[in-house]
Backbone as numpy.savetxt, mean C-alpha at the origin, in Angstrom:
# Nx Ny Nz CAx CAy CAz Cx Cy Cz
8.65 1.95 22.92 9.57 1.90 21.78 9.93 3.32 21.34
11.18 3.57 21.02 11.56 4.99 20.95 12.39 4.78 19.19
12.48 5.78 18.32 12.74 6.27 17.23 13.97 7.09 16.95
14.39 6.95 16.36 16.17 7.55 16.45 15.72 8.51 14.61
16.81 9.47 14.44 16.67 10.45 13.31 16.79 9.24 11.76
17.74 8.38 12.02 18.09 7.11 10.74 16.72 6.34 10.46
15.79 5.79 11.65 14.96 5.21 11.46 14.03 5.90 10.76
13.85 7.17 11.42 12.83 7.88 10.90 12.94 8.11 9.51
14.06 8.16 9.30 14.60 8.75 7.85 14.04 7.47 6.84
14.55 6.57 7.15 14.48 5.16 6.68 12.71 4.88 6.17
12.01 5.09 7.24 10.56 4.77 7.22 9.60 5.85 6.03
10.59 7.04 5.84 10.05 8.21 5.29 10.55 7.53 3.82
11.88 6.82 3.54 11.77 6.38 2.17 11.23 5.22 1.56
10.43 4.30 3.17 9.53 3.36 2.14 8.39 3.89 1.97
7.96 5.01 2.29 6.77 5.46 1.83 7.16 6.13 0.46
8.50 6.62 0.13 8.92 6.73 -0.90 8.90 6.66 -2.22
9.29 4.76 -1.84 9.37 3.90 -2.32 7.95 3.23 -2.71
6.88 3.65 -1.88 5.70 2.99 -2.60 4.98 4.23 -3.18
5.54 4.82 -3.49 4.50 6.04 -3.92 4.46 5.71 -5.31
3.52 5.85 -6.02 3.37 5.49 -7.66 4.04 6.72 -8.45
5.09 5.94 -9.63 5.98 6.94 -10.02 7.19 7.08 -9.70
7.90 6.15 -8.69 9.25 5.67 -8.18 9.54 4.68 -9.04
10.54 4.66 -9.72 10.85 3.29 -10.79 12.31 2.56 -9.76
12.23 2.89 -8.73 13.65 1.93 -8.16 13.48 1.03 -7.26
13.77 0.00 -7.50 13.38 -1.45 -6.92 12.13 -1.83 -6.97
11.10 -0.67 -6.86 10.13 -1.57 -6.68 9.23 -1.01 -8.22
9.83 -1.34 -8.90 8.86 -1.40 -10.10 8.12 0.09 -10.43
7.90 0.65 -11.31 7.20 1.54 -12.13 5.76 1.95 -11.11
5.11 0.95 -10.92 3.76 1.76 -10.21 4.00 1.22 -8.95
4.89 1.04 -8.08 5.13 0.46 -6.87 4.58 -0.41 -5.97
3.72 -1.13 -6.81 2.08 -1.55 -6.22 2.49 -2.36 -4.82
3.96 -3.18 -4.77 4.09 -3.88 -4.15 4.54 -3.64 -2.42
5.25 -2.09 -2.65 5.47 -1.50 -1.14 4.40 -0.76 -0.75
3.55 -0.46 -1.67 2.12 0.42 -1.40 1.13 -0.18 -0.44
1.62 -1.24 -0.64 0.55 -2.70 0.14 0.83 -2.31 1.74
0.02 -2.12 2.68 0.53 -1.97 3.82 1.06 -2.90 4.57
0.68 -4.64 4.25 1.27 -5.36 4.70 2.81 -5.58 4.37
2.74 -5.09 3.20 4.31 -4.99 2.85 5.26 -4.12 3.53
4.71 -2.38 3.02 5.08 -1.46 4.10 5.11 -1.62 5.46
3.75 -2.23 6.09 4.67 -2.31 7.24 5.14 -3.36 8.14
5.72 -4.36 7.55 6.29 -5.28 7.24 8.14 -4.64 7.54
8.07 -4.12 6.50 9.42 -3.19 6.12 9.82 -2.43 7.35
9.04 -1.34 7.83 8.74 -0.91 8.54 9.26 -1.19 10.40
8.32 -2.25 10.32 8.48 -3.39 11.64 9.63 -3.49 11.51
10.55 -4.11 9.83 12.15 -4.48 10.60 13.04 -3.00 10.56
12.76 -2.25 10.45 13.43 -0.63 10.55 13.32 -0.94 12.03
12.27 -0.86 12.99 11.84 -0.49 14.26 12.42 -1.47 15.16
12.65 -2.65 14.72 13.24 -3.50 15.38 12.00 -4.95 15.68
10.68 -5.12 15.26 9.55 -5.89 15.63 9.23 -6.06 14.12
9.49 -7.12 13.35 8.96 -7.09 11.86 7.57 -7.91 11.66
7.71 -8.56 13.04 6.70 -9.89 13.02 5.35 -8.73 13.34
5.38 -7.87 14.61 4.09 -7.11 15.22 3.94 -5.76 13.53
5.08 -5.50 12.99 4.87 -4.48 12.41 3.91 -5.11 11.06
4.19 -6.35 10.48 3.57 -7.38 9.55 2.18 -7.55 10.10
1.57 -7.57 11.20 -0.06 -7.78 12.18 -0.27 -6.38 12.02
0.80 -5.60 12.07 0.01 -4.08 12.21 -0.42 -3.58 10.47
0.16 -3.95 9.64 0.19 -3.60 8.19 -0.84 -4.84 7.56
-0.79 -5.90 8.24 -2.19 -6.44 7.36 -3.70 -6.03 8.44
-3.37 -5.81 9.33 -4.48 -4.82 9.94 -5.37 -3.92 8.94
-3.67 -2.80 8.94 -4.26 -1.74 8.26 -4.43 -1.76 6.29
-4.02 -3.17 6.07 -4.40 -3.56 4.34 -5.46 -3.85 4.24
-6.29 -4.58 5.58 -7.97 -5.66 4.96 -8.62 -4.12 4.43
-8.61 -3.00 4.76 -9.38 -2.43 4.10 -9.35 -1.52 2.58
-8.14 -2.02 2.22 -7.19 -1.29 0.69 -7.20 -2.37 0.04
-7.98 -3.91 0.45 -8.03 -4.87 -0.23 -8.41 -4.34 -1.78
-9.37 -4.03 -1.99 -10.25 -3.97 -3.59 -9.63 -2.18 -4.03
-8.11 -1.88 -3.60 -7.97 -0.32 -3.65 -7.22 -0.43 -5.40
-7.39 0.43 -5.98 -7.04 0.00 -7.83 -6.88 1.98 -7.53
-6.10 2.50 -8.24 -5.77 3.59 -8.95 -5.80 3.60 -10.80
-6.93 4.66 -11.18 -6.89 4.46 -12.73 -7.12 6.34 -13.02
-6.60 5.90 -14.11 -7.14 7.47 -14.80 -5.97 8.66 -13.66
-4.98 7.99 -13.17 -3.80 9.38 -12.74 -5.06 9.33 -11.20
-6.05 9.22 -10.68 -6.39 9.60 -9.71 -6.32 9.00 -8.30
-6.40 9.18 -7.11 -6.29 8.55 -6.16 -6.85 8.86 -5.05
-8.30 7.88 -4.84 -9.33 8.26 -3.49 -8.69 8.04 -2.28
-7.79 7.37 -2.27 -7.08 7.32 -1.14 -5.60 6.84 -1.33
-4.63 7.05 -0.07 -3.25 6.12 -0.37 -2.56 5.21 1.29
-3.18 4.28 0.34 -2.58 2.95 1.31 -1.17 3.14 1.87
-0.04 3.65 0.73 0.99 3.87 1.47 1.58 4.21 2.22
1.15 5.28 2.35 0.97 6.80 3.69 0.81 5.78 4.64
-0.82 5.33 4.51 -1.60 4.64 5.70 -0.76 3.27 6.65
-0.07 2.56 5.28 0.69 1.25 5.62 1.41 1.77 6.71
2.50 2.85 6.08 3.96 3.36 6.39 4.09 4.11 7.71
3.36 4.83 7.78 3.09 6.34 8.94 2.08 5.39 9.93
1.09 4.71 9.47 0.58 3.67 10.87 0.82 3.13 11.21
1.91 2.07 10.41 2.25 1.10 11.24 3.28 1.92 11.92
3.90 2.93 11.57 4.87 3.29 12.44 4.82 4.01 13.88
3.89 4.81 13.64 3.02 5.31 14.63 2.39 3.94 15.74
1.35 3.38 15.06 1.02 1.86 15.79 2.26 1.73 16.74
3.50 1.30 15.79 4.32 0.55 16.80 5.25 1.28 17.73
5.01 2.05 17.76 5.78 3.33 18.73 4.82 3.89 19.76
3.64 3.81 19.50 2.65 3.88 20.81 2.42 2.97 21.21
2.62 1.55 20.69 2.17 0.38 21.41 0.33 -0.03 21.38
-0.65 0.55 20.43 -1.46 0.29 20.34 -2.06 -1.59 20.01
-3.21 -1.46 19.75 -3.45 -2.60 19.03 -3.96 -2.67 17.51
-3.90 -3.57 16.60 -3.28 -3.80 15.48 -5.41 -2.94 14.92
-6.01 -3.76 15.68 -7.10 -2.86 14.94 -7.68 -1.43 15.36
-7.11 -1.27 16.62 -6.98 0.43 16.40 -5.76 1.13 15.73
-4.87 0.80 15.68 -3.81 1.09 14.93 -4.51 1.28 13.35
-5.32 0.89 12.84 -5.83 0.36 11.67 -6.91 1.46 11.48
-7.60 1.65 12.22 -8.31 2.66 12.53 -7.90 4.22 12.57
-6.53 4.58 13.00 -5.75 6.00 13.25 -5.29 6.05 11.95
-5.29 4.66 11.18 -4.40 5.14 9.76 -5.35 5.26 8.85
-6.60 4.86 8.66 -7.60 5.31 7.40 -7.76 6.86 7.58
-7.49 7.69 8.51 -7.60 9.12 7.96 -5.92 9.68 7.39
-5.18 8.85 8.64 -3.85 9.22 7.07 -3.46 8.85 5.60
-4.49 7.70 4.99 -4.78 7.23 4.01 -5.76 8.66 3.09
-6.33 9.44 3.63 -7.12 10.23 3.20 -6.06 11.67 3.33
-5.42 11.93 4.11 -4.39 13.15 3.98 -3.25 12.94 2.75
-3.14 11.21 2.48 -2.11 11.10 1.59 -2.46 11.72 0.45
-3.83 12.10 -0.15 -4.13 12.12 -1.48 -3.89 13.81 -1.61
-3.35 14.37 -0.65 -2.82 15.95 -0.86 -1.58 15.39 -1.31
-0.91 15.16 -0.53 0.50 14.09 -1.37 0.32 14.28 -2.93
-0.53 13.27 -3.29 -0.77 12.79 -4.33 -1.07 13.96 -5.69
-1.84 14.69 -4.99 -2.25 15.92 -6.32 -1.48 17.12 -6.23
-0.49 17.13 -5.04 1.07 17.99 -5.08 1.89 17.39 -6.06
1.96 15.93 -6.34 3.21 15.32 -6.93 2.87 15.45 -8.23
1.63 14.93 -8.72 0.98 15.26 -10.28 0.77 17.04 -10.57
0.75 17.71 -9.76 0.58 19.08 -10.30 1.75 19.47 -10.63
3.04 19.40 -9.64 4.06 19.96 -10.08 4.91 19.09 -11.33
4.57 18.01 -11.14 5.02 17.65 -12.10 4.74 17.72 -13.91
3.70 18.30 -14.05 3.41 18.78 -15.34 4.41 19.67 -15.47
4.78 20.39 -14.84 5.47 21.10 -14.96 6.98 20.92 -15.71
7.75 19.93 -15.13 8.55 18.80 -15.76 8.31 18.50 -17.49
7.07 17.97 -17.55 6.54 17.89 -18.89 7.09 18.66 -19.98
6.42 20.15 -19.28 6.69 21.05 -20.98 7.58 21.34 -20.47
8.93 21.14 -19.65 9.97 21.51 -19.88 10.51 20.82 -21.05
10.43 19.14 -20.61 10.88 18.30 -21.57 10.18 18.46 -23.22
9.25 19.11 -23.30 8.75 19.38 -24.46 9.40 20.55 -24.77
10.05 21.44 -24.40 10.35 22.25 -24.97 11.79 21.37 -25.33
12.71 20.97 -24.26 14.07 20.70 -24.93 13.55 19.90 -26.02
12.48 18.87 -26.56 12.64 18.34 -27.40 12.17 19.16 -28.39
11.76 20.12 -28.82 12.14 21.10 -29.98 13.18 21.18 -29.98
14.20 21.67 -29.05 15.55 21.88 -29.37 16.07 20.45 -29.68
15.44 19.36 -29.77 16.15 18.56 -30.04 17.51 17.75 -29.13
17.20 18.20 -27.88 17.91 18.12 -26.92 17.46 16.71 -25.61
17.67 15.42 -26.26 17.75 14.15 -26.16 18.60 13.86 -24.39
19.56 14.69 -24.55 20.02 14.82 -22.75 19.17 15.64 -21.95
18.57 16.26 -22.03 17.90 17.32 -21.00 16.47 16.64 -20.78
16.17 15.77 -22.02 14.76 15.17 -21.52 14.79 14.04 -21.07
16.44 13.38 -21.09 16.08 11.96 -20.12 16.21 12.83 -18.90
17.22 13.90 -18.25 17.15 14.42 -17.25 16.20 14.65 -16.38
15.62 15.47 -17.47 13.70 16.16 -16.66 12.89 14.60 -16.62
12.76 13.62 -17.30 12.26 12.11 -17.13 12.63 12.03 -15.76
13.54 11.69 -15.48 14.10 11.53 -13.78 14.33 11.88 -13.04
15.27 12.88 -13.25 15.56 13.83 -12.00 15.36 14.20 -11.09
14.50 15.14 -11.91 13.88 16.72 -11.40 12.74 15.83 -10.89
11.84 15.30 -11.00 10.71 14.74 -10.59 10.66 13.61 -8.97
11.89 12.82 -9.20 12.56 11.93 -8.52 12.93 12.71 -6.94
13.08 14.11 -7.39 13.85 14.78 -6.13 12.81 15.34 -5.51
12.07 15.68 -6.18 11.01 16.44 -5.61 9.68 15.39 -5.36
9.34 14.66 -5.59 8.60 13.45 -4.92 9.44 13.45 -3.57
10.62 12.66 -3.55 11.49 12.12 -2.34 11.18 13.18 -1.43
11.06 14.99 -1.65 11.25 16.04 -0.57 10.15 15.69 -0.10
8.38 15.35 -0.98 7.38 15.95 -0.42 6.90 14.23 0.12
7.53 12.90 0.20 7.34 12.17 0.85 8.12 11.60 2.14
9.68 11.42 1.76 10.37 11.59 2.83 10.29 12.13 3.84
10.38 13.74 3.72 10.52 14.48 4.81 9.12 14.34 5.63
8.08 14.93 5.18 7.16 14.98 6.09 6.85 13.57 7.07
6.80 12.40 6.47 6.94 11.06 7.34 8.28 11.24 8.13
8.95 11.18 7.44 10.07 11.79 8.89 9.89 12.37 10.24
9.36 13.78 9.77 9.14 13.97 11.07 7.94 13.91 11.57
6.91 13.51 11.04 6.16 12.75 11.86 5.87 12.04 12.62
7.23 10.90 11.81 7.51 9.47 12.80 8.29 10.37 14.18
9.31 11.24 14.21 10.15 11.54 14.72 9.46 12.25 16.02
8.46 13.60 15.24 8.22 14.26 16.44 6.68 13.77 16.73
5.78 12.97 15.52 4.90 12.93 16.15 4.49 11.43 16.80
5.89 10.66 17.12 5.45 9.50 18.15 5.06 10.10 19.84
5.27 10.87 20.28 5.23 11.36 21.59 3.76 12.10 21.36
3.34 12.47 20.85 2.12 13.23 20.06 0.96 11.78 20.44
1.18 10.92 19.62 0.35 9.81 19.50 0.12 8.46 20.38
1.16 8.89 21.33 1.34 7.87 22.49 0.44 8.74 23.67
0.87 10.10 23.60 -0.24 11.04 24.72 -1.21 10.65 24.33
-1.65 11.01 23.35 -2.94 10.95 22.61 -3.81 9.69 22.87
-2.94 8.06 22.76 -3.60 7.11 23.24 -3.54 6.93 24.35
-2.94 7.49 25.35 -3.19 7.60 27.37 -4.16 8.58 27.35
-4.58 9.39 26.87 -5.68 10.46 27.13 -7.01 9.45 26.67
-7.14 8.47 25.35 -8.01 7.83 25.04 -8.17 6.39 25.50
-7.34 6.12 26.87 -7.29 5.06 27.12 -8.98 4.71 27.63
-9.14 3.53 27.48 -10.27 3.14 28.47 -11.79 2.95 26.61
-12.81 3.69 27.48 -13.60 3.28 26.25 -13.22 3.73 25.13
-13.14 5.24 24.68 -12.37 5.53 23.55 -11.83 4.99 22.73
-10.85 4.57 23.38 -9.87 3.26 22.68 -10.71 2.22 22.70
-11.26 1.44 23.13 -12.58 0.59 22.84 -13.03 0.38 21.60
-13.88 1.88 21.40 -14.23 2.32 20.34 -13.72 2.29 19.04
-12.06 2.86 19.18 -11.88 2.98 17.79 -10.93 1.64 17.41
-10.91 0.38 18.62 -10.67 -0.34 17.97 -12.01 -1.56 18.10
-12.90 -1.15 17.67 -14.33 -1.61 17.41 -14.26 -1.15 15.86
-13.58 -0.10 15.67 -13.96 0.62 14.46 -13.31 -0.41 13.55
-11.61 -0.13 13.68 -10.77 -1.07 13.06 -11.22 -2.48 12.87
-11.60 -3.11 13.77 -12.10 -4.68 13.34 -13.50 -4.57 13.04
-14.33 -3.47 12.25 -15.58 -3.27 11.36 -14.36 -2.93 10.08
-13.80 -2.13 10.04 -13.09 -1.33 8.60 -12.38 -2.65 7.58
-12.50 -4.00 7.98 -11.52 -4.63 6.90 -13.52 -4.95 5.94
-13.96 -4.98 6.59 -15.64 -5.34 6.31 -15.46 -4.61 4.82
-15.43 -3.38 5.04 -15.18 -2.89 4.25 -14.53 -2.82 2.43
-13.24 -3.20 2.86 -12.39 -3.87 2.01 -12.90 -5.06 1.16
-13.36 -5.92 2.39 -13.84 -7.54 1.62 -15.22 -7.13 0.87
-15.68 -6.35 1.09 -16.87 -6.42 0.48 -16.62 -5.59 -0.96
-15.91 -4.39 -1.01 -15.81 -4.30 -1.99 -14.92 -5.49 -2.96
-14.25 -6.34 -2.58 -13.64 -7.80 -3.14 -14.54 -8.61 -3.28
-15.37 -8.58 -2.68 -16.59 -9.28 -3.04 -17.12 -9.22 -4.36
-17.84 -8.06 -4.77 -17.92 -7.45 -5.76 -17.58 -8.11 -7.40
-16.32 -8.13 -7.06 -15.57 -8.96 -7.90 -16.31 -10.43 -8.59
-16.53 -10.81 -7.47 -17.52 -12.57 -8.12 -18.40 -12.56 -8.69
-19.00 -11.36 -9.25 -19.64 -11.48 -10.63 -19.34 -11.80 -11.96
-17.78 -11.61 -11.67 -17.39 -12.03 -12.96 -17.28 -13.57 -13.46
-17.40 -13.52 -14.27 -17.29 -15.14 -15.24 -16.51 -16.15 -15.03
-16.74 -16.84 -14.28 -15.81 -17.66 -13.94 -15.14 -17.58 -12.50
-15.47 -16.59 -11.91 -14.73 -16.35 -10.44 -15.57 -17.23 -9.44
-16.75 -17.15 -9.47 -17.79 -17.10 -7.93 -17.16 -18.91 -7.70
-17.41 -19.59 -8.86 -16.68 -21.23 -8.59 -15.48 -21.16 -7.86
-14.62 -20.56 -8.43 -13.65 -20.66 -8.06 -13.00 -20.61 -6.02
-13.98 -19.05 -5.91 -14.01 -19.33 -4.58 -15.04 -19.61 -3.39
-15.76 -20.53 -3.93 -16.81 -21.54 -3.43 -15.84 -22.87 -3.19
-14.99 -23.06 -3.92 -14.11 -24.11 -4.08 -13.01 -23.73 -2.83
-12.46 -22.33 -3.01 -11.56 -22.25 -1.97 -12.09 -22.39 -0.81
-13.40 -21.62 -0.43 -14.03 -21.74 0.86 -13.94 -22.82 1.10
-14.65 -23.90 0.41 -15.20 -25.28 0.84 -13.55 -25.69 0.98
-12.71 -25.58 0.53 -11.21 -26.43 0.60 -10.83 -26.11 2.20
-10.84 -25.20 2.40 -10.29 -24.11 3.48 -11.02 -24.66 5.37
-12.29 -24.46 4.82 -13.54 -25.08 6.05 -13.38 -26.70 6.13
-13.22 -27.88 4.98 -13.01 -28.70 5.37 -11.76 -29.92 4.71
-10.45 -29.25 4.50 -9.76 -29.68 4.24 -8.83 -29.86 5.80
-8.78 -29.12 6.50 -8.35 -29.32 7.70 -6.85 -28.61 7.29
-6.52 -28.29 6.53 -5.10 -27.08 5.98 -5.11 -26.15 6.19
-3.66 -25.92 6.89 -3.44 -24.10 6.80 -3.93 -22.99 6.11
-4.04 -22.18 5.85 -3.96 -21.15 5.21 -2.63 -20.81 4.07
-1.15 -21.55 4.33 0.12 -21.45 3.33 -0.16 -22.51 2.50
-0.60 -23.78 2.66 -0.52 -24.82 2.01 -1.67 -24.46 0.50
-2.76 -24.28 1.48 -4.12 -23.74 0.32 -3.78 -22.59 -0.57
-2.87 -22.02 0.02 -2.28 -20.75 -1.02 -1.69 -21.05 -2.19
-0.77 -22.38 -1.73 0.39 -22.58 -2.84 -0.64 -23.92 -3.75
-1.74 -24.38 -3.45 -2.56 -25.01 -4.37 -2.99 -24.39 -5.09
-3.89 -23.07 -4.86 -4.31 -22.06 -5.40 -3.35 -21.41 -6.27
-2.52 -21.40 -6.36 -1.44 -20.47 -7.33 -1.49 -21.61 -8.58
-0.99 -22.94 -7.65 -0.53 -23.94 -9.07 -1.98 -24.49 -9.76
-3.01 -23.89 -9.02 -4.19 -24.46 -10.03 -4.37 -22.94 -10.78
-4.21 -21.81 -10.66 -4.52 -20.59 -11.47 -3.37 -20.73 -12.48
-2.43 -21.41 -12.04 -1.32 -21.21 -13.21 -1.60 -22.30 -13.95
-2.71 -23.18 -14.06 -3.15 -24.11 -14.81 -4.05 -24.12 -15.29
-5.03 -23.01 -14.94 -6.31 -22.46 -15.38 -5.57 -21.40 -16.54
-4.85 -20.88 -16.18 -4.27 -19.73 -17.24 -3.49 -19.94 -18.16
-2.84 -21.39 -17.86 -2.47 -21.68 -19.07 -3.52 -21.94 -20.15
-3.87 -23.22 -19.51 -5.10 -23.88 -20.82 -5.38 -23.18 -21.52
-6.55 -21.66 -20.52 -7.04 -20.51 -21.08 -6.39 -19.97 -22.40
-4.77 -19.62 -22.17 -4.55 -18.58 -23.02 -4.30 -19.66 -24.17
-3.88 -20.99 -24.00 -3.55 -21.99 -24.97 -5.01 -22.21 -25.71
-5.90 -22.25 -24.90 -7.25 -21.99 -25.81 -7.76 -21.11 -26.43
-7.02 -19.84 -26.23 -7.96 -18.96 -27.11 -6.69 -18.68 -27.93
-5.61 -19.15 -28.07 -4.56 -19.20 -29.14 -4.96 -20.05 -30.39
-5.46 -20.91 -30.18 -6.04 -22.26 -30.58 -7.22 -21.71 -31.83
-8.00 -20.99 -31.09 -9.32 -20.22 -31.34 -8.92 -18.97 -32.10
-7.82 -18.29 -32.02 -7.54 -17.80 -32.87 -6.68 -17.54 -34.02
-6.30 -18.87 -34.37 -5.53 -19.32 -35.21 -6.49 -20.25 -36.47
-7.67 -20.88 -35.46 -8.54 -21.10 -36.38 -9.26 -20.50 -37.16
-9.97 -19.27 -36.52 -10.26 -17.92 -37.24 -9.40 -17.20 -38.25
């Protein structure tokens, strides 16, 4: 599979697009293109394969399962990882869990990304603090968007660009030089790394009310003899019935108080 300058270009703005701090289309904290199954999803239909690029991006998601950003910081970025692996993945022709595997260290290069985009952007800040002494209501929706908007796009765009561009030939050598056990190996690694993920999701079922809940899904799942889409869309319409009651109950509860 070969890469043209548009595609590349293209793939460099859904990483863009999921970077937290893009407010266009995809919402304020972008959570939803950040997802690698999403990204590379997206991705796949840039390249021309949306179905292999969707196997290659939930590959490389089982392990960003339990991934949360708080406090401005970021141990890692899924987006990078989604966007630049699956793209990479599908231009060398790897498999979905070594593919998965080459992208948890670009998940770890993203977070230079990340503390480039928050540093310079303070900067932005007391600009806008200063026009607002002057009282100058146009210059700080400006610096709000702009200036920040352009300079994210340079330091995510471009570099995935040419990455995708010059470094698919890079990463296709790279997996003929590691053909054989090597490659073995690191896709041994990839189908250990979602382990990872679930377990920190695991975690989670301590809370009050959860561990039932998916004791219930398991048991539905193992012997209901149903898909995986069908049990999904039960699961939604029973949480949206759990959450009603809920909030109708503690409305209830606090109205009595």
């Amino acid at each position: 599979m070969s890469v043209n300058v548009l595609q590349a270009f293209l793939i460099g703005c859904v990483y863009y697009m999921g970077i937290s701090g893009t407010p266009w289309l995809t919402s304020n904290n972008s959570m939803a293109m950040m997802r690698p199954m999403v990204s590379g999803t997206v991705v796949g239909l840039i390249l021309g394969d949306p179905v292999q690029g969707c196997i290659i991006g939930s590959a490389i998601n089982l392990p960003y399962l339990a991934f949360i950003t708080a406090g401005g910081t970021l141990p890692m970025d899924p987006g990078i990882a989604g966007t630049l692996g699956t793209a990479l993945g599908l231009l060398s022709g790897v498999s979905p869990t070594a593919a998965a595997a080459l992208a948890i260290p670009l998940g770890l290069l993203g977070t230079v990304v990340w503390v480039v985009h928050m540093t310079v952007d303070i900067s932005f800040v007391h600009m806008a603090d200063k026009a607002a002494e002057e009282a100058n209501i146009d210059r700080i929706n400006f610096l709000h968007v702009v200036p920040p908007q352009v300079f994210v796009a340079l330091i995510t765009i471009v570099p995935v660009m040419v990455a995708v561009y010059f470094g698919a030939d890079y990463v296709t050598g790279l997996v003929e030089l590691l053909d054989g056990r090597p490659l073995e190996i690191l896709s041994l690694i990839g189908g250990i790394l979602p382990a990872l993920g679930i377990a920190m999701n695991l975690k989670t079922l301590n809370s009050e009310g959860v561990l039932v809940f998916f004791i219930l899904g398991f048991m539905f799942s193992m012997y209901s003899g149903l898909s995986i889409l069908p049990i999904s869309v039960f699961a939604a319409i029973l949480s949206y019935i759990y959450t009603k009651f809920t909030i109708t109950s503690n409305g209830k509860e606090g109205e009595a108080r």
